[in-house]
N, CA, C and O atoms as a Tinker XYZ file with bonds, in Angstrom:
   328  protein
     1  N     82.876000   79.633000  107.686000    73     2
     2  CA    83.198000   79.903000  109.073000    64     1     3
     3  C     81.926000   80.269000  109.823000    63     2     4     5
     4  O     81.103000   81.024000  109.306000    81     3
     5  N     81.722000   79.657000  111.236000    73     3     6
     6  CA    80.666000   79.762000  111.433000    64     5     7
     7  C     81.133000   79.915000  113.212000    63     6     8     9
     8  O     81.811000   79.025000  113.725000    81     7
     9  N     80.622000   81.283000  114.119000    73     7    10
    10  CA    81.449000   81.256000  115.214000    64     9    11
    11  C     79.928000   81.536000  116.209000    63    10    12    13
    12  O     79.046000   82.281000  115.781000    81    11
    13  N     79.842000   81.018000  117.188000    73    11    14
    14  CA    78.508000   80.941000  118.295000    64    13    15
    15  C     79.067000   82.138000  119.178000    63    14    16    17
    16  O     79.975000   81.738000  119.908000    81    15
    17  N     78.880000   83.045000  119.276000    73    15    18
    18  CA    79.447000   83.789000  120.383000    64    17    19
    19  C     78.496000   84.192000  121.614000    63    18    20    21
    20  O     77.674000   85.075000  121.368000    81    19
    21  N     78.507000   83.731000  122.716000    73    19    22
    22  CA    77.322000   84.502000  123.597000    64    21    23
    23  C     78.461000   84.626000  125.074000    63    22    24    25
    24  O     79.359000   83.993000  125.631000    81    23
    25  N     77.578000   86.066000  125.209000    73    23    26
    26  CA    78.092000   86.816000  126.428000    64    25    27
    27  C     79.388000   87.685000  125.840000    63    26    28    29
    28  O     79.966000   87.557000  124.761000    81    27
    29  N     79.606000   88.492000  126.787000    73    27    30
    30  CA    81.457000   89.427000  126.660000    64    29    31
    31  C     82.120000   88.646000  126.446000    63    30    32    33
    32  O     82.722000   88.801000  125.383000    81    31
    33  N     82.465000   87.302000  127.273000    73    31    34
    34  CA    83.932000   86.836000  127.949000    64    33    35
    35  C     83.951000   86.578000  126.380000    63    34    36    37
    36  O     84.772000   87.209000  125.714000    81    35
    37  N     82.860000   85.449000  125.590000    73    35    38
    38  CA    82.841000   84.897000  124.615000    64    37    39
    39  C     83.314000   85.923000  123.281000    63    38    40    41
    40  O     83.989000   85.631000  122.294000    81    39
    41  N     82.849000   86.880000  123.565000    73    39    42
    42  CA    83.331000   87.926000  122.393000    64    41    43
    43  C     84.574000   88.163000  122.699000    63    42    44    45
    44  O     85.369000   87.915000  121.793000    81    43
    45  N     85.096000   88.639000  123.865000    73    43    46
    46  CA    86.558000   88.937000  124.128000    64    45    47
    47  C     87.455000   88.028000  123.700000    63    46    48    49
    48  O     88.331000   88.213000  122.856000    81    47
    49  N     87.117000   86.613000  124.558000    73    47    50
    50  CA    87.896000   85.600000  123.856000    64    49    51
    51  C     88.457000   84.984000  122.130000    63    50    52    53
    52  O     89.453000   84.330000  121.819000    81    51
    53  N     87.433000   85.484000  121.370000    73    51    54
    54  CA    87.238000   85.316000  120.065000    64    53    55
    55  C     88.028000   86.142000  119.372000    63    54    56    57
    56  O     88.833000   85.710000  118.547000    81    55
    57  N     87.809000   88.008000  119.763000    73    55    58
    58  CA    88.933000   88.790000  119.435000    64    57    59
    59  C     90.301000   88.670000  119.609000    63    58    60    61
    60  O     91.197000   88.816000  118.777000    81    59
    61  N     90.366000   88.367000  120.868000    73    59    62
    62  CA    91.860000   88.078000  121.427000    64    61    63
    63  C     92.713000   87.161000  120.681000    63    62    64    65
    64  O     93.934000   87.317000  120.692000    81    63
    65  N     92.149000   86.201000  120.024000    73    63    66
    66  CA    92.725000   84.727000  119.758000    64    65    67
    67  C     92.311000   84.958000  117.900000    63    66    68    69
    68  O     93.212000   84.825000  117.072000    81    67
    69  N     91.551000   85.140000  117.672000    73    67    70
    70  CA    90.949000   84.885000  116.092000    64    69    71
    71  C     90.989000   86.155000  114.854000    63    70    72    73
    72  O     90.807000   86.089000  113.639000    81    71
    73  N     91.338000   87.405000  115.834000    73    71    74
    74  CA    91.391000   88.510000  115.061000    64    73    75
    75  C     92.493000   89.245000  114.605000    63    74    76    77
    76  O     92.091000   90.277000  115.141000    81    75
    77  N     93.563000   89.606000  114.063000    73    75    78
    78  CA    94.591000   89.746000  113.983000    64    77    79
    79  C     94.706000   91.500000  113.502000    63    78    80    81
    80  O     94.096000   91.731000  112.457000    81    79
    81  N     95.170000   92.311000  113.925000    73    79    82
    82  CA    95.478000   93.893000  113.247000    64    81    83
    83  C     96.476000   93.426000  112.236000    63    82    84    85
    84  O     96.789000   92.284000  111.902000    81    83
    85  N     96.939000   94.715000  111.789000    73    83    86
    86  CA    97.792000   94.491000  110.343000    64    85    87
    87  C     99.118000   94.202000  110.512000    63    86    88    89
    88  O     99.766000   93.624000  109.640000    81    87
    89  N     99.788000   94.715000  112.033000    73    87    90
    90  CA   101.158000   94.261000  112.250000    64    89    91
    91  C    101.278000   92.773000  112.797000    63    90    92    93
    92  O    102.409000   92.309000  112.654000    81    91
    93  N    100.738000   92.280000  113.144000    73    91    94
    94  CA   100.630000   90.797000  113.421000    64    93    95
    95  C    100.040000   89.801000  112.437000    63    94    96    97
    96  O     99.979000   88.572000  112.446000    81    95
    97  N     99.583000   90.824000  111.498000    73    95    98
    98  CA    99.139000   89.750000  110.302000    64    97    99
    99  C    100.940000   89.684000  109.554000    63    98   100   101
   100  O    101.563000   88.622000  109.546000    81    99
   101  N    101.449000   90.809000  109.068000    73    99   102
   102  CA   102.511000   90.802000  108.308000    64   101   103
   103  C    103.784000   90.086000  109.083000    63   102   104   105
   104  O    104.662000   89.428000  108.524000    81   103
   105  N    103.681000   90.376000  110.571000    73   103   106
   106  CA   104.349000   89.463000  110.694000    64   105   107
   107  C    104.452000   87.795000  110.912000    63   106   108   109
   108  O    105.544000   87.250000  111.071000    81   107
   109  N    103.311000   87.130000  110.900000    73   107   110
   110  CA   102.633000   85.776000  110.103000    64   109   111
   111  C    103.001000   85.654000  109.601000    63   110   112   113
   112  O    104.093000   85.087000  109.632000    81   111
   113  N    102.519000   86.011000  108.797000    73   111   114
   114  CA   102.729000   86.094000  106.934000    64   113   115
   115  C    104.002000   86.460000  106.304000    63   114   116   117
   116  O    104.106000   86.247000  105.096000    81   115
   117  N    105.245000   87.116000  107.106000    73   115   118
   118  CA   106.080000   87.506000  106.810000    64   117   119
   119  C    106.235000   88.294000  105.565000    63   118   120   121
   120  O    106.774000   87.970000  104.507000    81   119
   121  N    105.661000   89.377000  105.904000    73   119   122
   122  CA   105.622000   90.280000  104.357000    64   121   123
   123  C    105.656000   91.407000  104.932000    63   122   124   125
   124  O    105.045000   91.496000  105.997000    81   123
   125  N    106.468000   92.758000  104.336000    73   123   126
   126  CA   106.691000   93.721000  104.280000    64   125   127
   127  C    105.223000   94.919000  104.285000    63   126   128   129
   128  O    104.184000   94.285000  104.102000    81   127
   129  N    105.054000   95.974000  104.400000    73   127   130
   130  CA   104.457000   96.341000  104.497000    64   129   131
   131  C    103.851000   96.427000  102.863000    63   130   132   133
   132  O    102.698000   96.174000  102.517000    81   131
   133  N    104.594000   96.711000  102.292000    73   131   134
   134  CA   104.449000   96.872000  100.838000    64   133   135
   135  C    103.779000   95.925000  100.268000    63   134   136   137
   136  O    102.852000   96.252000   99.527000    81   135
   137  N    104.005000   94.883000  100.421000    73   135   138
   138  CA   103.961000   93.187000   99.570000    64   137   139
   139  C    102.626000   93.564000  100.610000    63   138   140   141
   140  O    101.792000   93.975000   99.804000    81   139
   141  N    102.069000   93.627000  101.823000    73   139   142
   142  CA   100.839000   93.482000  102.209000    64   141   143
   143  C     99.982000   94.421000  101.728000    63   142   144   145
   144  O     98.760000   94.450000  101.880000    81   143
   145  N    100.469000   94.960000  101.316000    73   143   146
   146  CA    99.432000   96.194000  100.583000    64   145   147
   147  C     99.259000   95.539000   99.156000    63   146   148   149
   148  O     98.058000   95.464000   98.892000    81   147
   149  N     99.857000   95.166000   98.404000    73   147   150
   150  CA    99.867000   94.568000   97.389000    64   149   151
   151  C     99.031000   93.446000   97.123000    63   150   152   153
   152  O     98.305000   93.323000   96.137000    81   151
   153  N     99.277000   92.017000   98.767000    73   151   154
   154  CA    98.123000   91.043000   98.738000    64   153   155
   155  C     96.710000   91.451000   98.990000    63   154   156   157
   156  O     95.785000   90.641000   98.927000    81   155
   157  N     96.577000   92.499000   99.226000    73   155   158
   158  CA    95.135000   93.394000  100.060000    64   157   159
   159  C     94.644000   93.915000   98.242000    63   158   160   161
   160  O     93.563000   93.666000   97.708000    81   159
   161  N     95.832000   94.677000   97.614000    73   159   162
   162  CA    94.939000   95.071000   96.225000    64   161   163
   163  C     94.555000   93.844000   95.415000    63   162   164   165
   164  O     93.573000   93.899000   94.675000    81   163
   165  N     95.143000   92.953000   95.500000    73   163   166
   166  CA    94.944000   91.587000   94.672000    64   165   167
   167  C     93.666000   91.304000   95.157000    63   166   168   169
   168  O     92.933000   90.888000   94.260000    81   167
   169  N     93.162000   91.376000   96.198000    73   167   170
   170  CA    92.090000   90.511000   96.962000    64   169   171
   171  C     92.474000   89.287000   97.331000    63   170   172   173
   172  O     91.562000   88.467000   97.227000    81   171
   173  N     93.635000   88.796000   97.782000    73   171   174
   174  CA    94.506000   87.951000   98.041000    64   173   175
   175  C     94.266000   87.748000   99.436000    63   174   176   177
   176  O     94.070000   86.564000   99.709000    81   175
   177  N     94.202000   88.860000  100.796000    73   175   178
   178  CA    94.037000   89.042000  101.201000    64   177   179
   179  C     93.252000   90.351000  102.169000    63   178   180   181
   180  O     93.840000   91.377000  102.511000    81   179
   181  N     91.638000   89.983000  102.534000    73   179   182
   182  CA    90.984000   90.947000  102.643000    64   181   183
   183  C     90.248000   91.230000  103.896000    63   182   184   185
   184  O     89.350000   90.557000  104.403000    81   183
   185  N     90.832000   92.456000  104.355000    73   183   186
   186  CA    90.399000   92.644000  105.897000    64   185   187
   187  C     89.033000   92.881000  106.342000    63   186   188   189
   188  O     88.283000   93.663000  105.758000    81   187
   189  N     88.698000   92.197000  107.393000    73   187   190
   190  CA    87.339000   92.338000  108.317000    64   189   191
   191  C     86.241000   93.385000  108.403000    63   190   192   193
   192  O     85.022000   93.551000  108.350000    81   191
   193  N     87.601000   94.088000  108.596000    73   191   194
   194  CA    87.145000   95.497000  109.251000    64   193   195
   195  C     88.320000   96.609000  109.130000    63   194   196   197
   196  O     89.477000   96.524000  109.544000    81   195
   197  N     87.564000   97.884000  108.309000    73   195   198
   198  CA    88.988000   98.869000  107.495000    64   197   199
   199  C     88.906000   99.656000  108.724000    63   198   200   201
   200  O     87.743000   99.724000  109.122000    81   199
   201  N     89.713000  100.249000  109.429000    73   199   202
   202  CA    89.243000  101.747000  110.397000    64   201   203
   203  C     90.336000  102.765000  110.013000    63   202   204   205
   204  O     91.398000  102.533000  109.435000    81   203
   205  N     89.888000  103.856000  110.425000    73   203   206
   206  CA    91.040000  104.678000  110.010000    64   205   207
   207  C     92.503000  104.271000  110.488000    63   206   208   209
   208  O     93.322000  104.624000  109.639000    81   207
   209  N     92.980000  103.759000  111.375000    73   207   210
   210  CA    94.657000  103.589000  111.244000    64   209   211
   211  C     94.753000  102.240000  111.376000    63   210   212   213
   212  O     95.848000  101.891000  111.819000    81   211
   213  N     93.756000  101.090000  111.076000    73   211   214
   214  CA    94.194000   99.675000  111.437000    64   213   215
   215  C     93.069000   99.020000  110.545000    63   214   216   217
   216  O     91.916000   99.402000  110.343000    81   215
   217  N     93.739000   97.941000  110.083000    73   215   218
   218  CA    93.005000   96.831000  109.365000    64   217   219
   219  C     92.753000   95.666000  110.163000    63   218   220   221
   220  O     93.690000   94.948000  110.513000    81   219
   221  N     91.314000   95.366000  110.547000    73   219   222
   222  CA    91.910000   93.777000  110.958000    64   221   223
   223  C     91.322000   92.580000  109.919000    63   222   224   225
   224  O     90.476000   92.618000  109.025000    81   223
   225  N     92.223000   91.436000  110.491000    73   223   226
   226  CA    91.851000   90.128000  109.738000    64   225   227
   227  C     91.561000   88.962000  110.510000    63   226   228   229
   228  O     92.124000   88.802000  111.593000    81   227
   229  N     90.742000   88.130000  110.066000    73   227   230
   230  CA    90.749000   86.981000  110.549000    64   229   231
   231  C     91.573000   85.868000  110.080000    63   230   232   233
   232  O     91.644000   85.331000  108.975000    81   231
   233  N     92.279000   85.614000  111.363000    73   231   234
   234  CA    93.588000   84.507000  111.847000    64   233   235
   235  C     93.318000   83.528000  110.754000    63   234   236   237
   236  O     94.180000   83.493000  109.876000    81   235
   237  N     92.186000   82.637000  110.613000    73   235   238
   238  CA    91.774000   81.294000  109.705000    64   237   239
   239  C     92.514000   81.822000  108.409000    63   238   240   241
   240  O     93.255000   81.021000  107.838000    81   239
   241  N     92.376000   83.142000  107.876000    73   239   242
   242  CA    91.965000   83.437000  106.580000    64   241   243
   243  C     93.673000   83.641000  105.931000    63   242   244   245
   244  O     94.295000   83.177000  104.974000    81   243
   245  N     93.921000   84.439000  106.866000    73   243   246
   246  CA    95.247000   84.525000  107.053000    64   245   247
   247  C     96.839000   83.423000  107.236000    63   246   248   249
   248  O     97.938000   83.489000  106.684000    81   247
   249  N     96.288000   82.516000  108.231000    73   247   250
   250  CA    96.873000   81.239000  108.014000    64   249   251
   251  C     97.120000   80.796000  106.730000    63   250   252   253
   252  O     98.187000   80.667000  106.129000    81   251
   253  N     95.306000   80.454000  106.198000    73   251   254
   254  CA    95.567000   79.595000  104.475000    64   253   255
   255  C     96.398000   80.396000  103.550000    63   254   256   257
   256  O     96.689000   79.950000  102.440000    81   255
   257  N     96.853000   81.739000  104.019000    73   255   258
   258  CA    97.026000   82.543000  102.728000    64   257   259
   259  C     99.149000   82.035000  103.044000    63   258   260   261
   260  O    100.086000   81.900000  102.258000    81   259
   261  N     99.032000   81.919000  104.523000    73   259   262
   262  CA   100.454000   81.560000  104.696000    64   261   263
   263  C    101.352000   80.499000  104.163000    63   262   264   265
   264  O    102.522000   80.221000  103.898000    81   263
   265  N    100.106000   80.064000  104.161000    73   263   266
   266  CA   100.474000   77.969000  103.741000    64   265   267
   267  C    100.578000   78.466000  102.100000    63   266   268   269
   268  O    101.483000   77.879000  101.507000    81   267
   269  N    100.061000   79.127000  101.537000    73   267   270
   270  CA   100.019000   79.590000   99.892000    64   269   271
   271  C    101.754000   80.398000   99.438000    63   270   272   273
   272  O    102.612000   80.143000   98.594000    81   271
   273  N    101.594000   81.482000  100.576000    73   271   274
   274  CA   102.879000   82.285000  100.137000    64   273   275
   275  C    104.143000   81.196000  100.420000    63   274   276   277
   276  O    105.300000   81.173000  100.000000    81   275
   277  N    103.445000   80.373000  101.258000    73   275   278
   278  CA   105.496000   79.361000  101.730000    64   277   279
   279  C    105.280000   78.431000  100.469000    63   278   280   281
   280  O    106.260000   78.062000   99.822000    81   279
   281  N    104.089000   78.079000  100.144000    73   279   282
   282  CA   104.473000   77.332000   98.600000    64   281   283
   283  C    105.212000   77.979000   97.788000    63   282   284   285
   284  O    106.328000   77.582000   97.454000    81   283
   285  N    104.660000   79.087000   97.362000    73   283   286
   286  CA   105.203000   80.057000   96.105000    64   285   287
   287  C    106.667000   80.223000   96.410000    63   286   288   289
   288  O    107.572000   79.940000   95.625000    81   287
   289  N    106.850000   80.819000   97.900000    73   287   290
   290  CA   108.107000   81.296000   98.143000    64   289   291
   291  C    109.246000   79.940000   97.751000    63   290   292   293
   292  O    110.408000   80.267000   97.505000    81   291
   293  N    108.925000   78.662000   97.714000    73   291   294
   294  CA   109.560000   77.333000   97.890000    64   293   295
   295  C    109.686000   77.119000   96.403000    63   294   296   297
   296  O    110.784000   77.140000   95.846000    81   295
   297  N    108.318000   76.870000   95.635000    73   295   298
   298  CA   108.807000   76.926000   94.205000    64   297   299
   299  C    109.320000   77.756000   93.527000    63   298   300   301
   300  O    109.682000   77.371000   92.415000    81   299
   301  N    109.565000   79.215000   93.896000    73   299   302
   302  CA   110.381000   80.223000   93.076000    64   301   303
   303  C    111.870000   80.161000   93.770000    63   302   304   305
   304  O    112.924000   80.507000   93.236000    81   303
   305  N    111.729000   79.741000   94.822000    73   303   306
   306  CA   113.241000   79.642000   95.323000    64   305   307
   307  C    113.916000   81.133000   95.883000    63   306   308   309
   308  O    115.051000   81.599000   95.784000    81   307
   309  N    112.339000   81.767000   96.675000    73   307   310
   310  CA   112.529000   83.056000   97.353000    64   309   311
   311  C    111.631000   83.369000   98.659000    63   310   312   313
   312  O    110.536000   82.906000   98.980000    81   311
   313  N    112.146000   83.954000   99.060000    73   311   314
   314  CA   111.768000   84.477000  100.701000    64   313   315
   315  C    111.647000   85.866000  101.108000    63   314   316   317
   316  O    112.329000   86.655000  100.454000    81   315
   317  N    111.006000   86.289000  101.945000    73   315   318
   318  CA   111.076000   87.105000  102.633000    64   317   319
   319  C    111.972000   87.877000  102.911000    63   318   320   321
   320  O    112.581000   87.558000  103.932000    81   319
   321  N    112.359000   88.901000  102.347000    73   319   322
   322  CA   113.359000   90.282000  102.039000    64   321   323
   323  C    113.340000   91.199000  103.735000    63   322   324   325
   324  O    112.292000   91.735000  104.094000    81   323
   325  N    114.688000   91.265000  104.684000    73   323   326
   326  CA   114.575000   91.547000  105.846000    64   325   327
   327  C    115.752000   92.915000  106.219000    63   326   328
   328  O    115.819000   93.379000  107.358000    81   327
């Protein structure tokens, strides 16, 4: 991944669209808080940037991991617990 950023607007824009906190990742990803804590100890999925009350991730990284869990979820013949 390789991102050119120059000026604010360019940084703003990039956050806004490419960066995701932890409640908008899980809900992507459709996973519980638990199961995301779980892909985070695996190194399955690994955030940007830790701060004290928020994780963020990048959207790209997050996507591929989506396209992975709807496989698994498809060949085990399970989903997302609501």
């Amino acid at each position: 991944m390789e991102f050119n950023l120059r000026g604010r607007k360019a940084l703003e824009d990039f956050f806004s669209t490419e960066i995701l906190g932890a409640a908008e990742t899980r809900e992507l990803l459709d996973v519980s808080k638990q199961r995301m804590g779980q892909l985070k100890e695996s190194g399955r999925l690994v955030p940007i940037k830790v701060l004290p009350r928020e994780n963020l991730f990048v959207r790209e990284e997050v996507l591929k991991l989506k396209v992975e869990l709807a496989e698994i979820r498809k060949t085990k013949g399970t989903g997302p617990k609501k």
